[in-house]
ZAMARGU-4260 file (C-alpha; in steps of 0.2 Angstrom, whole numbers, plus 5000, padded with zeros to 4 digits):
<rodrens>
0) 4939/4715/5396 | 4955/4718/5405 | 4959/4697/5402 | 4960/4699/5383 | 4970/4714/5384
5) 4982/4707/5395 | 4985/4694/5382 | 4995/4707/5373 | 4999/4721/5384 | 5002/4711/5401
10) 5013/4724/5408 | 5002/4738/5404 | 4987/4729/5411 | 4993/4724/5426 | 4998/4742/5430
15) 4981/4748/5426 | 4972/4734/5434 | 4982/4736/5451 | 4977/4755/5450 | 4960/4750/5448
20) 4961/4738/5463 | 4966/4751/5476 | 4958/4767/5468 | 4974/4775/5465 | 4972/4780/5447
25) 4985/4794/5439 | 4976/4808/5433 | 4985/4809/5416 | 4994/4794/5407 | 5005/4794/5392
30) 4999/4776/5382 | 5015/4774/5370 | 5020/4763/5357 | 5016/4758/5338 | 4998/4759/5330
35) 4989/4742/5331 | 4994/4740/5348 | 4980/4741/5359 | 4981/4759/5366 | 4964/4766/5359
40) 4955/4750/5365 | 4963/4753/5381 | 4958/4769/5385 | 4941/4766/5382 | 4940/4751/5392
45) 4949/4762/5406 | 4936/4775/5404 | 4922/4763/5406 | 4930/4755/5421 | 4931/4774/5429
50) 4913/4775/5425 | 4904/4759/5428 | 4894/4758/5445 | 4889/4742/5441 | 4906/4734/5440
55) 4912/4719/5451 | 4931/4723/5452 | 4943/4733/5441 | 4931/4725/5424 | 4919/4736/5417
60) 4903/4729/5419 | 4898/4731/5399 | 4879/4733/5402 | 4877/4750/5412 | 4871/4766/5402
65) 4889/4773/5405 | 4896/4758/5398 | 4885/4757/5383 | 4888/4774/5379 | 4906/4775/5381
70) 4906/4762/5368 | 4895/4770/5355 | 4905/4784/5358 | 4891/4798/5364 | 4894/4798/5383
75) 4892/4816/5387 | 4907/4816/5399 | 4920/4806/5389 | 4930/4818/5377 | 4941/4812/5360
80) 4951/4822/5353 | 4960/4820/5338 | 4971/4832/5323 | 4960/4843/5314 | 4972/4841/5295
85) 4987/4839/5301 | 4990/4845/5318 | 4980/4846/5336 | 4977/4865/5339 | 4977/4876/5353
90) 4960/4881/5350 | 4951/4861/5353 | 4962/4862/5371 | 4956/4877/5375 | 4938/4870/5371
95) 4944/4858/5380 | 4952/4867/5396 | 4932/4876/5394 | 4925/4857/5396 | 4936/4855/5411
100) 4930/4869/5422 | 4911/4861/5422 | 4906/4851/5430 | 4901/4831/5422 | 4885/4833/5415
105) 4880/4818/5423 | 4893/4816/5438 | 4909/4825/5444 | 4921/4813/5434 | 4928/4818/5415
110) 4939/4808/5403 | 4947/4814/5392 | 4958/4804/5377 | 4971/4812/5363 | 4976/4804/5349
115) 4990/4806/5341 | 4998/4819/5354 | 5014/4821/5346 | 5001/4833/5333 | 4997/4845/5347
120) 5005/4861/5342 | 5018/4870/5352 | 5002/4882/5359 | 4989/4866/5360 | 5003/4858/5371
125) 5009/4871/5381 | 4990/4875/5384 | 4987/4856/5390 | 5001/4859/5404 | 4988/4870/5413
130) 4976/4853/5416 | 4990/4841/5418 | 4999/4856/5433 | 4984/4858/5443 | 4969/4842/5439
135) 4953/4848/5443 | 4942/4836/5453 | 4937/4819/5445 | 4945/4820/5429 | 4955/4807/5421
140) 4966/4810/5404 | 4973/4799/5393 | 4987/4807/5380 | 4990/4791/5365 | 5007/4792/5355
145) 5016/4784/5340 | 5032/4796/5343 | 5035/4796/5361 | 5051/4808/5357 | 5040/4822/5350
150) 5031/4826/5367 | 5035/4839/5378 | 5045/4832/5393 | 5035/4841/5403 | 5020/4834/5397
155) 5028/4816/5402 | 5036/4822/5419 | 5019/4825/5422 | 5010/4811/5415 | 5012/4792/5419
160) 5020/4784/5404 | 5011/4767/5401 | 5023/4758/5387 | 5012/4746/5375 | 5023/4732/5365
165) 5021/4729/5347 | 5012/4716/5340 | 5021/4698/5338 | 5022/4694/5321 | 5010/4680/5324
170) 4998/4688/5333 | 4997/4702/5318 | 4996/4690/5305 | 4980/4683/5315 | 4972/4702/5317
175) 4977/4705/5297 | 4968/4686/5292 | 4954/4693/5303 | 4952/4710/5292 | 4950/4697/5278
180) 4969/4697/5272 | 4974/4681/5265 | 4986/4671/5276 | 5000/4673/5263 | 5001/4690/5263
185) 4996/4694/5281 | 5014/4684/5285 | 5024/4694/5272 | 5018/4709/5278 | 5020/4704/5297
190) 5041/4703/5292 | 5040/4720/5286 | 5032/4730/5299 | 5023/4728/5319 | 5011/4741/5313
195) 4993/4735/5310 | 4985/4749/5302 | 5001/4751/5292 | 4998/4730/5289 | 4982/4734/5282
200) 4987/4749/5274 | 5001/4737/5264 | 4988/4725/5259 | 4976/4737/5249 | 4973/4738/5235
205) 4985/4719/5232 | 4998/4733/5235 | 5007/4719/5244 | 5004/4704/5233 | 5008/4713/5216
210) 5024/4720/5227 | 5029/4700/5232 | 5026/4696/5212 | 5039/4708/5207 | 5053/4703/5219
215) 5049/4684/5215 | 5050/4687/5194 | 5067/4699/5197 | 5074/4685/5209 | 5070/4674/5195
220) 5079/4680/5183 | 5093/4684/5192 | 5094/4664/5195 | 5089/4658/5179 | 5089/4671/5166
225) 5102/4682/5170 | 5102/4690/5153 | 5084/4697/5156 | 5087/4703/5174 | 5090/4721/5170
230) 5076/4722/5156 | 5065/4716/5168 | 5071/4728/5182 | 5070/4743/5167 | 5050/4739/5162
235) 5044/4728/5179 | 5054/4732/5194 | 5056/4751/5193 | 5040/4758/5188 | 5032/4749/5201
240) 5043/4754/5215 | 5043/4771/5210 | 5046/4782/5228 | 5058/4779/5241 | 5046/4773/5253
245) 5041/4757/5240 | 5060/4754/5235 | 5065/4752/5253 | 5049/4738/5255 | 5054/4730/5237
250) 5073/4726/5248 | 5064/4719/5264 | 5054/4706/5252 | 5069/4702/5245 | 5079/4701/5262
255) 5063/4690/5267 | 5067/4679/5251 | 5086/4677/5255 | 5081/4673/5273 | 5068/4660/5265
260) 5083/4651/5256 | 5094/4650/5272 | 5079/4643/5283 | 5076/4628/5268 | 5095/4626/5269
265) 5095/4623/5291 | 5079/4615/5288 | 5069/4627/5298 | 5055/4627/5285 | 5042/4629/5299
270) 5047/4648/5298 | 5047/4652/5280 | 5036/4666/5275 | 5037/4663/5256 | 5023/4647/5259
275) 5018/4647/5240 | 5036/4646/5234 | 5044/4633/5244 | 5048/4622/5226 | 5059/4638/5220
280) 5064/4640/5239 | 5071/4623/5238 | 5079/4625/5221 | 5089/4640/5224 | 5095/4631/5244
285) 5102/4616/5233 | 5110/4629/5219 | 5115/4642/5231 | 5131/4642/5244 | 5129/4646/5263
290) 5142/4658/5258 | 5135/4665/5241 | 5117/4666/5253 | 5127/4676/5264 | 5135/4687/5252
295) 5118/4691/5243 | 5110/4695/5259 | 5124/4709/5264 | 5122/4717/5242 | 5103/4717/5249
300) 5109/4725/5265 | 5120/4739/5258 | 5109/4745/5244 | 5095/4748/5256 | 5110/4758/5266
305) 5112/4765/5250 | 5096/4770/5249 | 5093/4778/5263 | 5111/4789/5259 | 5099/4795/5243
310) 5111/4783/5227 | 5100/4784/5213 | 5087/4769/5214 | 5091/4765/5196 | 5111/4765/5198
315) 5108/4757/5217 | 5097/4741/5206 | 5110/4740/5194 | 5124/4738/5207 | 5113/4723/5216
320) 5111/4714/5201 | 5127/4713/5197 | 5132/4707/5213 | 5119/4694/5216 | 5124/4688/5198
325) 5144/4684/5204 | 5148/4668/5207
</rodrens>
């Protein structure tokens, strides 16, 4: 168990495995990092390991009752806890905090995992304080965020912090083909964020591959028919990137295109993430300077700046075109 997660999380690991090793275990830990990264799968193989008597060494031994259980997610002694709507309230720590002062139901040992602790209420995380001040007997707690700067420093000047790295792009492209993502899409979206469950979010619904078709027709015209680039930015480009949020990935697809273009020009086609489009890919390296490349790539560049400063998305598209359309 702990080898395949050292595969991406070799620091975190070794930490945890060492601990194991000489029985030196911090009672609370602070798992942080982006989602997709391991953090939930490790905290339950950590709990098993605390748990397993049949285990040969810091690994779980996967077969016990404790082990079974733990993975179905009914041990009696093993607590999740997650936001109830949007938040994680004082109310399920004091349940919580009620848990603590029995004892295990079937041994003095308790786990206890939070998701998403950056949720916990100013009450729920003040309240949490009171476990992670004074531990009572075998109890283990695992606190898992995605916003590290959102916790109370004196939640993390009492926890150990454990920090888990994102995905390599390769590595979540295999995970998102895995989910039954086409290869094509999975390495688009890898470009775009280290996030799996934002990964798979982008992928549903084609979200992604309708999103790709857009920025490939626009670019299109702006190469060939520049006459119809702003018709099709009026009735293709905008009422499909209607929020902010889509409009800011509709400029990293066409920052990944540019970036395609330059890669065919240095010959590095081995890292293109346009695969299907390497005939038009090759067409625009042979039409288009490394200059003019470069220029297009800063007008992409400063209208997501622009963007983000709250230009209006139509006025922002306009401006691009015209400047990806100069000689």
């Amino acid at each position: 168990m702990w080898e395949k997660l050292k595969e991406t999380q070799p620091a975190v690991v070794k930490m945890l495995v060492n601990s194991l090793k000489k029985d030196r275990l911090a009672h609370a830990y602070l798992f942080e990092g982006p989602r997709g990264c391991g953090k939930k799968e490790t905290a339950k193989v950590l709990a098993k390991s605390f748990f397993c008597t049949a285990a040969n060494g810091p690994d779980p031994c996967l077969n016990c009752p404790d082990c079974k259980r733990i993975e179905s997610g009914n041990h009696p002694d093993v607590h999740f806890i997650e936001a109830e709507g949007q938040s994680i309230k004082v109310d399920q720590i004091r349940h919580l905090k009620k848990e603590f002062s029995f004892r295990g139901v079937e041994s003095s040992k308790k786990v206890y995992i939070v998701d998403d602790a950056e949720k916990m209420t100013p009450g729920a995380a003040n309240s949490i304080l009171k476990f992670l001040e004074e531990p009572d007997g075998e109890a283990l707690a695992v606190l898992m965020t995605t916003q590290f700067h959102r916790i109370l420093k004196t939640i993390v000047s009492r926890s150990q912090v454990l920090t888990f790295a994102p995905l390599s792009p390769e590595r979540l492209v295999g995970k998102l083909v895995e989910e039954g993502i086409s290869e094509t899409d999975a390495r688009t979206v890898s470009q775009i964020t280290y996030d799996l469950e934002e990964g798979i979010q982008l992928c549903g619904e084609n979200w992604i591959a309708q999103a790709r078709n857009k920025v490939i027709q626009l670019i299109d015209e702006v190469s060939m028919r520049p006459k119809y680039a702003f018709l099709t930015l009026q009735e293709v480009w905008m009422p499909f990137f209607k929020e902010k949020k889509d409009m800011q990935l509709g400029l990293d697809l066409f920052l990944i295109w540019y970036r395609d273009v330059l890669r065919m020009q240095v010959d590095q086609t081995d890292l293109i993430v346009y695969t299907d489009q390497k005939d038009k890919l090759q067409e625009q390296a042979l039409k288009l300077s490394q200059r003019k490349l470069g220029a297009n790539l800063q007008a992409v560049m400063d209208a997501k700046r622009k963007l983000d400063a709250n230009t209006a998305p139509q006025l922002l598209m306009e401006q691009l075109l015209l400047r990806l359309q100069e000689g």
